[in-house]
N, C-alpha and C positions, 0 to 999 in steps of 0.2 A: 734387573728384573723388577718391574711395577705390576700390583695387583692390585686392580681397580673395585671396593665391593660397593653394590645398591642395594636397594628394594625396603630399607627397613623404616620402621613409620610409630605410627600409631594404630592401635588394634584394643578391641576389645575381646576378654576373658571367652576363649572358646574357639579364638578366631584364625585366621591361618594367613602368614604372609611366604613367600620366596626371596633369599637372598641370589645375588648374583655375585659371582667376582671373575672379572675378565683379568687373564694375564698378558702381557705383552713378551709375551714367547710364546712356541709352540710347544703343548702339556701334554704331546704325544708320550712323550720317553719321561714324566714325572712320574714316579711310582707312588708318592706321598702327597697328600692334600689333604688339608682337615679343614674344620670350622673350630672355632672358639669364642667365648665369651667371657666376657669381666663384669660381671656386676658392682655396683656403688660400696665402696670399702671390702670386699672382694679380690680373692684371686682369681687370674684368666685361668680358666677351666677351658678342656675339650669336650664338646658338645656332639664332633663325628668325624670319621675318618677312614679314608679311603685309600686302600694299599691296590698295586695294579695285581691284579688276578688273584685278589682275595674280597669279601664279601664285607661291605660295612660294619664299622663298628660305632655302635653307642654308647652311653654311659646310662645307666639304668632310670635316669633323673629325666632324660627324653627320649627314651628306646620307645617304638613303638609310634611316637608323634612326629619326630625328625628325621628325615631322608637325604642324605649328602648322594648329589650327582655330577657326571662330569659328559661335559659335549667337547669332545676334541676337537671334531671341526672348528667350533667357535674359539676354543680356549678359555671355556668358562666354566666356571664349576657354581652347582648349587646347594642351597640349602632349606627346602621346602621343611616348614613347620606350619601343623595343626596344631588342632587342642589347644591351643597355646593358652598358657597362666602368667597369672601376674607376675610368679617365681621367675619367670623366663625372661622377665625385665632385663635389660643388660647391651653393650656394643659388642657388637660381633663382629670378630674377625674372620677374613679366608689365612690359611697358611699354605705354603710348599716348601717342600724342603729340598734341595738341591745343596748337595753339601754345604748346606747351612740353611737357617729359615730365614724364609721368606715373609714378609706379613702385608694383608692390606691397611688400608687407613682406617678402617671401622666403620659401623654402621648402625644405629641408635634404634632397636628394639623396645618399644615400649607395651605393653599390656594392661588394662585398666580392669577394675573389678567391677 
């Protein structure tokens, strides 16, 4: 299983990008898929997560600004953030878990004030 994630950059204080993470399987029958993040000296924290027929979850740090989605057809899941702050600095990961996790290779968030 490889999970391929993009979209992450440079953005200014306010600003909003979209992550991508293509998997190389079909994420029909995945029931678990998150996003995470690791900031600089930092542990990788969950930032969202998406259980099959239950309703996203956040963590209160980006409830409200980040929306984890998933297109089965394609086999990609996303991770739309507004608002976005400097706090939110960080590589972000896609996960899945298939009796075991899965992670992509990261993808470099940056936010400027």
């Amino acid at each position: 299983v490889q999970l391929q994630a993009s979209g992450g950059g440079l953005v200014q204080a306010g600003g909003s990008l979209r992550l991508s993470c293509t998997a190389s399987i079909n994420i029909d029958t995945i029931n678990a898929m998150a996003w995470y993040r690791q900031a600089p000296g930092k542990q990788r924290e969950p930032v969202a997560l998406i259980l099959s027929g239950r309703s996203p979850t956040y963590p209160d740090s980006v409830k409200g600004r980040f929306t984890i989605s998933r297109d089965n057809a394609k086999n990609t899941m996303y991770l739309q953030m507004n608002s976005l702050k400097p706090e939110d600095t960080a590589v972000y990961y896609c996960n899945i878990f298939i009796f075991r996790d899965y992670w992509g290779q990261g993808t470099q968030v940056t936010v400027s004030s």
